[in-house]
N, C-alpha and C positions, 0 to 999 in steps of 0.2 A: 277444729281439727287442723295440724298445722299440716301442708302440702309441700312437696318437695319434688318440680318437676324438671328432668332433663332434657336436652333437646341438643341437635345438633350430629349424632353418630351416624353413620353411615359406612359404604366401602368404598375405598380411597387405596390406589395401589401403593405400593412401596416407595417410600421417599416421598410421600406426597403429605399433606397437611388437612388437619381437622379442628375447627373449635367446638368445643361443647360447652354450653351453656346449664344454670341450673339455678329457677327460679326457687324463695322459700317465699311462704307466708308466714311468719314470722313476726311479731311486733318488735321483738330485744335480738334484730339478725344480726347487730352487730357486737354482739356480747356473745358468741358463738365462735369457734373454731369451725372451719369448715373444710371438708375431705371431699379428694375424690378417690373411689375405690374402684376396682378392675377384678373381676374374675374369666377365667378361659375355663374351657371346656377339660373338665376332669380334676381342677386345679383350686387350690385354695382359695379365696377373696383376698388380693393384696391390698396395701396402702398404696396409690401413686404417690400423692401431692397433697399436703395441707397448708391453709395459710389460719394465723390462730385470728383473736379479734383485733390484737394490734399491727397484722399486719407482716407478721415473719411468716415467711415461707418454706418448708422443707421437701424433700422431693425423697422418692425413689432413685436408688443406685443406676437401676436399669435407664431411668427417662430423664436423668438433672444432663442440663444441658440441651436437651429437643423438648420437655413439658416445660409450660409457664402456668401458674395457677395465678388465679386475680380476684377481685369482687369489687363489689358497687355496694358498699350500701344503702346508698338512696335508691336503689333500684332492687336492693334484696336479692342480690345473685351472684354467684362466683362461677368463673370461667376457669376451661384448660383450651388452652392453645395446644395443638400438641403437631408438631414438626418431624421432619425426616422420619416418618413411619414408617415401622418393620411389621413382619410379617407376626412378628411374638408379640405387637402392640394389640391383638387380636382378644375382644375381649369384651363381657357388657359393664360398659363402667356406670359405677351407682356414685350420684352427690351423698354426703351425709354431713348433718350439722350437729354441733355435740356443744356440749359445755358439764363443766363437776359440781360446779355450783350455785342452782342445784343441779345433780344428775338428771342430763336430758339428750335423748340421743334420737333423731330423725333422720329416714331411709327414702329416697326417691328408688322407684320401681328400674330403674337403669335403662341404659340406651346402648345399642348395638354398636361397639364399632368393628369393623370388618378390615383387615390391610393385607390385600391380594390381587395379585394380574390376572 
């Protein structure tokens, strides 16, 4: 059963910084695209930040420019840096690893992150 754990969320005031972490078990982790997603309270689950298996990165309108996504393959894990925190950063963000072919898409339980004085 493959495992998808986050770590790293917490509450952080405004303008201040978080990284979150997000280990897979995974044998082929780097034949995978991998996401971080973001939902708030009442509100759809967005895309933040993917980077695919080669390594492009794309972001959210709201966060390019303060989020940075990354990953380690030898360590089976991709990161968000995430910078100048607002208050709308507010939210439990889920890792997800995906690929088409074949179709295979894996959900970590999410981590709290909180941006409030």
């Amino acid at each position: 059963q493959v495992q998808v754990v986050e770590s790293g969320g917490g509450l952080v005031q405004p303008g201040g910084s978080l990284r979150l972490s997000c280990a897979v078990s995974l044998l082929t982790f780097s034949q995978y695209a991998m996401n971080w997603y973001r939902q708030a309270p009442g509100k759809e689950r967005e895309l933040v930040a993917t980077i695919t298996n080669t390594g492009s990165t794309n972001y959210a309108d709201s966060v390019k420019g303060r989020f940075t996504i990354s990953k380690d393959n030898y360590k089976k894990s991709v990161y968000l840096e995430m910078n100048s925190l607002k208050p709308e950063d507010t939210a439990v963000y889920y890792c997800n690893a995906a690929r088409i072919d074949p179709l295979r898409t894996y959900w970590g339980q999410g981590t709290q992150v909180t941006v409030s004085s």
